[in-house]
N, C-alpha and C positions, 0 to 999 in steps of 0.2 A: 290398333283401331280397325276394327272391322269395316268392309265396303258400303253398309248401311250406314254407319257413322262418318264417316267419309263424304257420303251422298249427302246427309242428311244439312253435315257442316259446310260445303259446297253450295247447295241451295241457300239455305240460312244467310253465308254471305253473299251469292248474287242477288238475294231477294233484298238485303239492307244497302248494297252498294245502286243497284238499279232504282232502288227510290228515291236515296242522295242523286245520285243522276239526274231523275225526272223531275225533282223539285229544283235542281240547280239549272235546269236547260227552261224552268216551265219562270223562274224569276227573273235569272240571268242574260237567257241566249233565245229567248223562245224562239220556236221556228215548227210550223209544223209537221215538216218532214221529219224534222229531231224527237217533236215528242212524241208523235205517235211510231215513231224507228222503237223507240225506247219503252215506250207500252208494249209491241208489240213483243220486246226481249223480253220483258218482264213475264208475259202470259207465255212464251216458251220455257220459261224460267219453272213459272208453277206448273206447268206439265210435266216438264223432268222431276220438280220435287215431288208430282203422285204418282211419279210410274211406280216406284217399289209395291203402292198400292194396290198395282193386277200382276194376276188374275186377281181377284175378290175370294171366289171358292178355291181352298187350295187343293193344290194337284198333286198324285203321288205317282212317279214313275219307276217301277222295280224293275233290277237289273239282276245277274246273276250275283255279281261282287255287292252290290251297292245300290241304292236305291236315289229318287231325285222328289224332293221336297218343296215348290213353288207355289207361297201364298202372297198375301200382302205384307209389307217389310218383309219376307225370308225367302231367300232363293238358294236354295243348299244340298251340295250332293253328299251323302253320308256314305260309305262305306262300312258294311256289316263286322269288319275287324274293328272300328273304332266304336261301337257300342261297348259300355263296359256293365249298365244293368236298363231293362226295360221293366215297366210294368203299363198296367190301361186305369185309369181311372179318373176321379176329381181332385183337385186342389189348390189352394188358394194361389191366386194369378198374381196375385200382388199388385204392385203400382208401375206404371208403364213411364218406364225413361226416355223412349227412341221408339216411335213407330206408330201405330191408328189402334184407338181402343175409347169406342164412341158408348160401354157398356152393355149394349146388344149385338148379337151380328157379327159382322169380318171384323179380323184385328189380328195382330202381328207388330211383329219389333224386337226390342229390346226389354223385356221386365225382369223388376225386381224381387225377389220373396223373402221371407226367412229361413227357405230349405233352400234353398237354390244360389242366391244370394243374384247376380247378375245371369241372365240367361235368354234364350231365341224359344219365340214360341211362332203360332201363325196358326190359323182355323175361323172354327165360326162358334161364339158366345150364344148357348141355347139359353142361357138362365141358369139358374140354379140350380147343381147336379151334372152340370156339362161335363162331360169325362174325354179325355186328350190320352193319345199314347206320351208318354214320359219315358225319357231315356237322358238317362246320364253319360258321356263319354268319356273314356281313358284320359284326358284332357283335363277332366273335371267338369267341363261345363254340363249346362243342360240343354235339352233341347224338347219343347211339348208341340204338337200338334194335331191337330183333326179335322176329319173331312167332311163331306158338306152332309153325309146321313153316318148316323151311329153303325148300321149296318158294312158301309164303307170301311168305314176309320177300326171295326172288330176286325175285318176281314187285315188290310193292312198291318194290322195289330200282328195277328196271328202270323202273317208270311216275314215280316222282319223277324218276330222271336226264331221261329223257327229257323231262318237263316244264318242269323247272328250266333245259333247253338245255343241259345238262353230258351229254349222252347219249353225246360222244366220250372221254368219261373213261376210262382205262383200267382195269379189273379188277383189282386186286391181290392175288385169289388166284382159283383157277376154283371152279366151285359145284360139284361133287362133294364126296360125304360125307364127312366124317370116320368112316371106321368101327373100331372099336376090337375088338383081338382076342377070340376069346371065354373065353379066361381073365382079360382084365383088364376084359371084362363081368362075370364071373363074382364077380372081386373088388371092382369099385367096387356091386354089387349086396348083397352078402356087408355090406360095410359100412355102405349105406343102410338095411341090416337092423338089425343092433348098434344104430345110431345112434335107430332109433325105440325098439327093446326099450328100449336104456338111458334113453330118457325118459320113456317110458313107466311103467317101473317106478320112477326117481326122482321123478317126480309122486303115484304111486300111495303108493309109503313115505313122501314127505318129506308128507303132507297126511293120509293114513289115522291115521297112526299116531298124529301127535298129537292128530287130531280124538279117537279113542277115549280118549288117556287124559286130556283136557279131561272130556268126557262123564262117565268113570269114575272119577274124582280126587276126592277130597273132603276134601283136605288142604289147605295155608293158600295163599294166594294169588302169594306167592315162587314158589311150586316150580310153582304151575298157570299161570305166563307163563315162568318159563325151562326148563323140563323139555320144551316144544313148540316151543319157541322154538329151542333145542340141536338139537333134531330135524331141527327143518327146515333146519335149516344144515348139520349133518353131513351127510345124506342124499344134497344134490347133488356134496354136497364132494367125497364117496368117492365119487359116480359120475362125476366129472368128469376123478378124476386113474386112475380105472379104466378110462374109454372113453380117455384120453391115452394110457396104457401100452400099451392093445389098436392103437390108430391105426399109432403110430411104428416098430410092425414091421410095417405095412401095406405103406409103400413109397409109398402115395399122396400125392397134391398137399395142402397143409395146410389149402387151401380148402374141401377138402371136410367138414373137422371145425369147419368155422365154425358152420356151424348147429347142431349140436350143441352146443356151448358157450354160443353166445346164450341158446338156451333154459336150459340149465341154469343159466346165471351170473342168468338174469332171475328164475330162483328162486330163489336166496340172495338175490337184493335186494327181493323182496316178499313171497314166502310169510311169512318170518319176522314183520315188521311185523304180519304180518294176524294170526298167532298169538298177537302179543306185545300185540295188541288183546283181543282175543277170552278170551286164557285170564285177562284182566285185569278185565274185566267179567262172563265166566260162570264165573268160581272163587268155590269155595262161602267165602265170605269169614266170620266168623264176629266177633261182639262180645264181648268176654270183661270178666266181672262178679267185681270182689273187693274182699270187705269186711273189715274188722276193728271194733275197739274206736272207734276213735276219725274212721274215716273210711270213704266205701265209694268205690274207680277203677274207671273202666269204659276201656277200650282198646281200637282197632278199629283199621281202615285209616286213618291219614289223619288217627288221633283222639287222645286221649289224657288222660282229665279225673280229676283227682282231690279229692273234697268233704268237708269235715270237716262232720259232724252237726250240730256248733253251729251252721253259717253255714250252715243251711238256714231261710230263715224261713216258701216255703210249699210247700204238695204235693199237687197233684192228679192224676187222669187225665182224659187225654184222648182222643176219635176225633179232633179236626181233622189235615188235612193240612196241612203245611210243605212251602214251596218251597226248593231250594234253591239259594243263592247259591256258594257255592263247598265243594267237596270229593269224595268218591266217592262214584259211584250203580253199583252192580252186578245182579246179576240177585236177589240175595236180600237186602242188605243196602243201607242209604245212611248216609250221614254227612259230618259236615262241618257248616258255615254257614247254617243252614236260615234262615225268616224264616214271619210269617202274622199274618195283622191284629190276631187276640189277645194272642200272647205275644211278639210284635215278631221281633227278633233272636235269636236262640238257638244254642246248640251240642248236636246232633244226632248220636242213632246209635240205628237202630233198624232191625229186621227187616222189609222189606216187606210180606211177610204175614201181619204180626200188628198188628192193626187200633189195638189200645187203646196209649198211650207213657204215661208216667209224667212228668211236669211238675215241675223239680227249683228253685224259685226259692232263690238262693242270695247272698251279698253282692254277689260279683264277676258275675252274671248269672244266663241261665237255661242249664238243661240237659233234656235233653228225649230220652229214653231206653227200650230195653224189652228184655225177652228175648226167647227165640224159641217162646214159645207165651205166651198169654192169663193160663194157670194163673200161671207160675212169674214171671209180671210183675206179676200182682195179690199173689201171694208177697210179691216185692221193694217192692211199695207198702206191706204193711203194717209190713213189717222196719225200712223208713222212718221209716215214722210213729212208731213204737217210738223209734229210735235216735234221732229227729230231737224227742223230745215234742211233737208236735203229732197 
């Protein structure tokens, strides 16, 4: 396995175990210092997964023995004895296993072909006609690249054959440009165009729009993780099969709606997640208190307690804090499994910012509760104590 697959398999698994993480600390254990410690690993995380990505324009550095090869995915020093044939030319790039190949522009990795079968390439995609130094090595494998002007990449061309002792090799195409008319400049331009607008504006809607109505929502916590959730997924959806429909009366090569897709397909498979986090923890979540004759429920995220008067034997308030062991912690509310060297174990639901809870000792344990101000919890304390005779 080579260092790029290595790196590539390395990210892949801290990018799936880091979001197990942050979903299990953002349900379980919430804390802010924990989630955003754990965001913050994550976006270290995706920096290391794009470094293979620079430089962008790749770099060639000749030595006497050996020369140094650094683009996006390929960082490689070849030695002039392990060439076993060169040539310059075009040919088919095939399908990308391991690496960045957005159809225009930088790109590198691992591809596939029917000549080559698995092999490293790294340069820059002019379009059609692009032409890469190709060299096969004593190994078997292959290795293509090119530099950021044709001019470049001849000259390189030229001082490896030469080096390598393959300098009677023949040319398999001559180095004159490919120049493309100026209407189908006109049009492969036309569409590099399209291609940013429409991502542009599907980043811009699938992310604006649910960030506002998270922010402006103050309805139950259902509709404030799938209402943004929906969003971000329509969003690219319909720009996806809108920039398809606009492409395929283009005329042009299919490669070139590659990158356009990547991007767009890579937002259906993260933004949503990030939404289906976020509207889950800052939806204004609310505890709901109801009493009668014979008993008072309290119901929340997560929760669900209901105590009959009798089986209250005591009832205090409290300031301590509780830790909790398992259930939801949100931006306004928590609940769940709390614990604290006083009242031990308990079952928990209570408004973050409202300091005093209500200590519910009962047959089957404790409960540990409050509304959403001071007043209307010292209310329910005395209503308690009433219903509860004590």
């Amino acid at each position: 396995m080579s260092n790029l697959h290595k790196l590539v398999a390395l990210g892949i698994i801290l990018m799936i175990s880091e979001t197990a993480a942050l979903l299990i600390v953002s349900l379980l254990a919430f804390d802010a210092i924990y989630f955003w410690a754990i965001f913050g690993l994550m976006m270290l995380t995706t920096l290391l997964f794009l470094a293979p990505m620079f430089p962008l324009s790749p770099v060639f550095t000749p030595d006497i023995s050996s020369f140094h090869v650094k683009g996006p995915f390929l960082n490689r020093k070849i030695e002039y004895s392990e060439i076993n044939s060169i040539r310059y030319g075009n040919f088919n790039i095939g399908m990308r296993v391991i690496g960045m190949y957005l159809g225009r522009g930088s790109l590198g990795g691992t591809f596939r072909n029917s000549e080559f079968g698995s092999y490293s390439i790294t340069g820059k995609d002019r379009g059609p006609g692009t032409r890469y130094i190709i060299m096969t090595m004593k190994d078997g494998k292959a290795v293509a690249f090119n530099l950021k002007t044709e001019e470049d990449t001849v000259l390189a061309y030229e001082l490896i054959k030469h080096r390598s002792g393959l300098h009677k090799s023949a040319d398999t195409e001559p180095y004159k440009d490919t120049v493309r008319k100026p209407e189908q400049q006109q049009l492969y331009d036309r569409a590099k165009n399209v291609s940013w607008k429409t991502i542009v504006l599907s980043l811009a809607l699938g992310t604006v729009v649910p960030l506002i109505f998270i922010y402006f929502y103050k309805g139950g916590t259902g509709i404030s993780v799938l209402v943004p959730t929906v969003i971000s997924i329509i969003v690219p959806l319909a720009a996806i099969i809108a920039y398809h429909r606009w492409f395929k009366d283009t005329g042009l090569p299919k490669t070139e709606k590659t990158g356009t897709l990547t991007v767009l397909g890579s937002q259906i498979a993260i933004v949503p997640i990030l939404f289906a986090v976020a509207g889950f923890i800052i939806a204004p979540a609310v505890i709901n208190t109801e009493v009668s004759d014979d008993y008072f429920a309290v119901s929340a995220l997560m929760l669900d307690e209901k105590i009959y008067y009798e089986d209250i034997t005591e009832l205090s308030i409290t300031e301590e804090k509780f830790r909790r062991d398992s259930g939801y912690g949100g931006i306004n509310i928590s609940t769940g499994k709390f614990s604290n060297p006083t009242f031990g174990k308990v079952m928990y639901a209570a408004y973050n910012d409202v300091s005093i809870k209500i200590v519910v000792e009962h047959k089957d344990g404790t409960f540990v509760f409050n509304k959403n101000t001071e007043e209307s919890t010292l209310e329910m304390f005395d209503f308690l104590k009433i219903k509860a005779g004590l």
